[in-house]
ZADO-1210 file (C-alpha; in nm, 4 decimals, padded with zeros to 6 digits):
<atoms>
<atom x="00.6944" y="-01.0071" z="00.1997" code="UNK" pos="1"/>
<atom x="00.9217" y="-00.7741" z="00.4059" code="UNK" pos="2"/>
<atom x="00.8383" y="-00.8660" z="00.7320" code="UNK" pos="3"/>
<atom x="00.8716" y="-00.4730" z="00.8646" code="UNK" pos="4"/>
<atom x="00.6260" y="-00.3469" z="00.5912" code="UNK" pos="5"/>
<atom x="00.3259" y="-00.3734" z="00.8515" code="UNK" pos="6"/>
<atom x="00.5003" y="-00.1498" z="01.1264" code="UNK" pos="7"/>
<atom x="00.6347" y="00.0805" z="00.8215" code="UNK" pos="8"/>
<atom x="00.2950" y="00.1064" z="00.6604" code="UNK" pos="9"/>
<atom x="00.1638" y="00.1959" z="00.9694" code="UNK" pos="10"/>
<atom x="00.4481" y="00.4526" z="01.0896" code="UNK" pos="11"/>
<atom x="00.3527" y="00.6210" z="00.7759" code="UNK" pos="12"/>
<atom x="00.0100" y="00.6652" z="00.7844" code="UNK" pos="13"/>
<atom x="00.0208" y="00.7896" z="01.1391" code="UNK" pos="14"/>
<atom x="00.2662" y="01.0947" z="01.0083" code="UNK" pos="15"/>
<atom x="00.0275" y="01.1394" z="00.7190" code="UNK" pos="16"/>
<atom x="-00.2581" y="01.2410" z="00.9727" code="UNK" pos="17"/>
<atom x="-00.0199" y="01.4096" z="01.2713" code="UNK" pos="18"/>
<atom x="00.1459" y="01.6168" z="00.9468" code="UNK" pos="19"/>
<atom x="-00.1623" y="01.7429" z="00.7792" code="UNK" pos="20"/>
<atom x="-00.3939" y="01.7736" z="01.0036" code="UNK" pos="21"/>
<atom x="-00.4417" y="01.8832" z="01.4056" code="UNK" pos="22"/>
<atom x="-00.4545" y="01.5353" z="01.5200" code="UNK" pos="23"/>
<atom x="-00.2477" y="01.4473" z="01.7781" code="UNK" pos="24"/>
<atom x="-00.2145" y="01.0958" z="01.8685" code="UNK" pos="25"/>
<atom x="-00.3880" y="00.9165" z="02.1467" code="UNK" pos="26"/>
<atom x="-00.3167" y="00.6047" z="02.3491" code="UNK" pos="27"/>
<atom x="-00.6562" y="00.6072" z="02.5459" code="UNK" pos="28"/>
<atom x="-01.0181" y="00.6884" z="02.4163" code="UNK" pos="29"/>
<atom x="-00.8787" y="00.8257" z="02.0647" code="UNK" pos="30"/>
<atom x="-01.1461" y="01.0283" z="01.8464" code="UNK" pos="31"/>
<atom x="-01.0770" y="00.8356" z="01.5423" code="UNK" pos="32"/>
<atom x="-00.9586" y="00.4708" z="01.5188" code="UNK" pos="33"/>
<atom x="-00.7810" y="00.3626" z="01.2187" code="UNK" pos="34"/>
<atom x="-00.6790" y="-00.0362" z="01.2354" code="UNK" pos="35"/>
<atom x="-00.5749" y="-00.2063" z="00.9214" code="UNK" pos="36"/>
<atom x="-00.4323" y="-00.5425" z="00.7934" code="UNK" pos="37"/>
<atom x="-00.2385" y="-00.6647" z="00.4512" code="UNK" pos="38"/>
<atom x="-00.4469" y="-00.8687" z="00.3509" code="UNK" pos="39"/>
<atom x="-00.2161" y="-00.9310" z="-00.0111" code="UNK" pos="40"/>
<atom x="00.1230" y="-00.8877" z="-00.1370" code="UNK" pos="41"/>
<atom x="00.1852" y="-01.0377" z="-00.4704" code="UNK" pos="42"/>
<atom x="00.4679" y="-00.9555" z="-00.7631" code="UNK" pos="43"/>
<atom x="00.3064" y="-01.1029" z="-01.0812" code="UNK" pos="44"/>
<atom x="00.4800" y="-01.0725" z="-01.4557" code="UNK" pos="45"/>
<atom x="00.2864" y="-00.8534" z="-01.6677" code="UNK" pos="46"/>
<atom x="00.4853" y="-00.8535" z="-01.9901" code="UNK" pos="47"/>
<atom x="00.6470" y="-01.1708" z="-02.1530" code="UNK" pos="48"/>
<atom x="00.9626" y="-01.1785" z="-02.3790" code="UNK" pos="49"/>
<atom x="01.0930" y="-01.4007" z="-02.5735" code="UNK" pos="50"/>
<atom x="01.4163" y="-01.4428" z="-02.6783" code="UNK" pos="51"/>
<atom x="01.4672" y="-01.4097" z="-03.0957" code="UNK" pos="52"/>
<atom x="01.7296" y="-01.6300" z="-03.1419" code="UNK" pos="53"/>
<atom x="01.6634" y="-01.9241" z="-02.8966" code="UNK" pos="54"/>
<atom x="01.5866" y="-02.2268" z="-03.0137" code="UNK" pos="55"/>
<atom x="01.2282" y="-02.3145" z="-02.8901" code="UNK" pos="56"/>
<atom x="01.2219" y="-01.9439" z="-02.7561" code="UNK" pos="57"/>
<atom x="01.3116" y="-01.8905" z="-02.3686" code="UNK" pos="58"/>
<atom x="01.0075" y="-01.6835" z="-02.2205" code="UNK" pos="59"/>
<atom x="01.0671" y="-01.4372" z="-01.9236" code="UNK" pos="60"/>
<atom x="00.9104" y="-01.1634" z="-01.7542" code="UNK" pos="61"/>
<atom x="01.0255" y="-00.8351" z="-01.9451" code="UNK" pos="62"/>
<atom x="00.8018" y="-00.6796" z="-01.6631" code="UNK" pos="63"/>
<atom x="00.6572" y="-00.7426" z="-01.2927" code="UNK" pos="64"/>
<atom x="00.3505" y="-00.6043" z="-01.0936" code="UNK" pos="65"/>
<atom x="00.3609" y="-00.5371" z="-00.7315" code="UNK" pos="66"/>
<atom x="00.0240" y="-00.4990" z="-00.5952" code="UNK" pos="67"/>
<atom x="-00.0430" y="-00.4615" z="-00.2609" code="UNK" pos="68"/>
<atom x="-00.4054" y="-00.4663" z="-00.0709" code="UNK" pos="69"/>
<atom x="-00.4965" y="-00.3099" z="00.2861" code="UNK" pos="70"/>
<atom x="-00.8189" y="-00.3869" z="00.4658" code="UNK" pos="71"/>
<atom x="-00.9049" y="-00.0744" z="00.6422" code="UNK" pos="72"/>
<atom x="-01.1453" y="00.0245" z="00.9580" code="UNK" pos="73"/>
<atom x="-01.2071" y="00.3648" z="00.9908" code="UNK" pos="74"/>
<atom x="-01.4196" y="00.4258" z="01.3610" code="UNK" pos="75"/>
<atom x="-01.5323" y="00.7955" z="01.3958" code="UNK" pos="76"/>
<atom x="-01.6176" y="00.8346" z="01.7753" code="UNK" pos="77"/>
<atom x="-01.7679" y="01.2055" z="01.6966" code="UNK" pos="78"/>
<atom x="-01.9605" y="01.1388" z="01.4161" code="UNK" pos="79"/>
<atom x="-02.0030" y="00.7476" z="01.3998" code="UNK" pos="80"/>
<atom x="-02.2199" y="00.7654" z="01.0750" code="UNK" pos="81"/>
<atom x="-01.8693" y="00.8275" z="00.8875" code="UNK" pos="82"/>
<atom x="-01.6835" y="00.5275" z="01.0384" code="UNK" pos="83"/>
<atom x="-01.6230" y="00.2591" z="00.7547" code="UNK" pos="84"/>
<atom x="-01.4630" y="-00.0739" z="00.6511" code="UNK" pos="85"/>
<atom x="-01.3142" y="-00.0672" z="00.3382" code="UNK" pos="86"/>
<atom x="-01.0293" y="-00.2444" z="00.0842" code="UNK" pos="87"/>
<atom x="-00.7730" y="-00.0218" z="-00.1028" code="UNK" pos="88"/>
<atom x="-00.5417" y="-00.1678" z="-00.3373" code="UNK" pos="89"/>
<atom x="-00.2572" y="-00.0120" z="-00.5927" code="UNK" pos="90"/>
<atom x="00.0050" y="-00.1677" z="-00.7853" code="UNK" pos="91"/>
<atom x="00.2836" y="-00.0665" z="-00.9692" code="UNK" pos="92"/>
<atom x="00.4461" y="-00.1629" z="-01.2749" code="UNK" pos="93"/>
<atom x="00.8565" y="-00.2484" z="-01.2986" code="UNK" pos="94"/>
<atom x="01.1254" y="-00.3824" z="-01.4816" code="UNK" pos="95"/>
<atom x="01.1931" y="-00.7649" z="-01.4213" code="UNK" pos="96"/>
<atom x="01.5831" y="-00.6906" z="-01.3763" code="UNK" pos="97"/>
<atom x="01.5233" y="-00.4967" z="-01.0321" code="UNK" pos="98"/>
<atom x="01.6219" y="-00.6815" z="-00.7194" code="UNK" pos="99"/>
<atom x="01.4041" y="-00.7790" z="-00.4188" code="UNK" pos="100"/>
<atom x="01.6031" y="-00.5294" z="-00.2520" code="UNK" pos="101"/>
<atom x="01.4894" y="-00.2319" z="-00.5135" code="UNK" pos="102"/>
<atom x="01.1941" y="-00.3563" z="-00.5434" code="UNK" pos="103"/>
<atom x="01.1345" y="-00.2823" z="-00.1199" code="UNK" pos="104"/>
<atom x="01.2681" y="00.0551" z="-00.0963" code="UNK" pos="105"/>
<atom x="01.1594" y="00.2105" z="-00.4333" code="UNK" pos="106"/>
<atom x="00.8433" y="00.0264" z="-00.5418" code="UNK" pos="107"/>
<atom x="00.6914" y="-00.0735" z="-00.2153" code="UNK" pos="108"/>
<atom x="00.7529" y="00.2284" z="-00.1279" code="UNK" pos="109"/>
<atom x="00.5414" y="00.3940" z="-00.3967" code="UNK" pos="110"/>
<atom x="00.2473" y="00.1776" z="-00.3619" code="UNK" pos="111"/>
<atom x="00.2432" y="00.2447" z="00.0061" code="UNK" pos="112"/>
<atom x="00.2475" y="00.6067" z="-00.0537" code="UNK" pos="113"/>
<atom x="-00.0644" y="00.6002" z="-00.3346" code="UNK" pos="114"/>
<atom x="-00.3018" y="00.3590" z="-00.0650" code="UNK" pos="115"/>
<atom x="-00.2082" y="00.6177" z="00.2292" code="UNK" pos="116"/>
<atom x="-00.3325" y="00.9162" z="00.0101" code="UNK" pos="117"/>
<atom x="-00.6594" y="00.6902" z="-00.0674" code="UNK" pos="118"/>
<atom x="-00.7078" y="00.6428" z="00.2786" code="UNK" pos="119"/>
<atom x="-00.6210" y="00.9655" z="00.4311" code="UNK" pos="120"/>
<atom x="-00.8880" y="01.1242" z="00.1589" code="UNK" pos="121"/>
<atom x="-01.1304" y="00.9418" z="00.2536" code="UNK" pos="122"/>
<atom x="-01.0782" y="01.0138" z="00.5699" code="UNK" pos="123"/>
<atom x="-01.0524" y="01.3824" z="00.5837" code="UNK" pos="124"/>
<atom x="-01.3096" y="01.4584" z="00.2823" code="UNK" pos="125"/>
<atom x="-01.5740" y="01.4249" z="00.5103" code="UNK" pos="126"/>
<atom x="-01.4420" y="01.6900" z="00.7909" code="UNK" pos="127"/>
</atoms>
């Protein structure tokens, strides 16, 4: 696992809140507290060739899953009745021939942005 993906997730979901809504962010006695923690990171194969014309057939992935999971707490100090702890998971579905490197900035990156908009609904349904 990318070893900035905590700090990134985190950068991200802070701009979701400061750009669409009239939070501003808070050090000391915040309103709202939003903590969370990856609590998985896997890349599974999801679709198995095999090659036609191999002797004994040689079986790869044809396709990969990235799924990622967040544990979230949610702590409203103005309404505390709406706080909650909750998981959020997504996953997404890619060629095997894409690199680690492509897999980080395009695929990550997509998952990320699915569990913010979970979250961040959630969140804000309720206001």
């Amino acid at each position: 696992m990318n070893p900035n993906l905590a700090q990134q997730f985190s950068t991200d979901i802070q701009n979701r809140f400061l750009q669409r809504t009239t939070l501003k962010g808070a050090t000391e006695k915040p309103d709202i507290l939003i903590e969370g923690e990856i609590t998985d990171y896997t890349i599974t194969p999801t679709t198995i060739s095999t090659a036609v014309n191999a002797p004994g057939g040689n079986i790869q992935a044809a396709q990969n899953k990235l799924t990622i999971t967040v544990k979230v707490h949610y702590e409203n100090k103005i309404e505390p009745n709406k706080s909650f702890d909750r998981t959020y998971s997504d996953e997404a579905v890619f060629s095997s021939d894409l690199d680690i490197n492509t897999i980080e900035t395009s695929q990550v990156k997509v998952v990320n942005e699915r569990i913010i908009n979970k979250i961040f609904n959630d969140i804000v349904a309720n206001w």
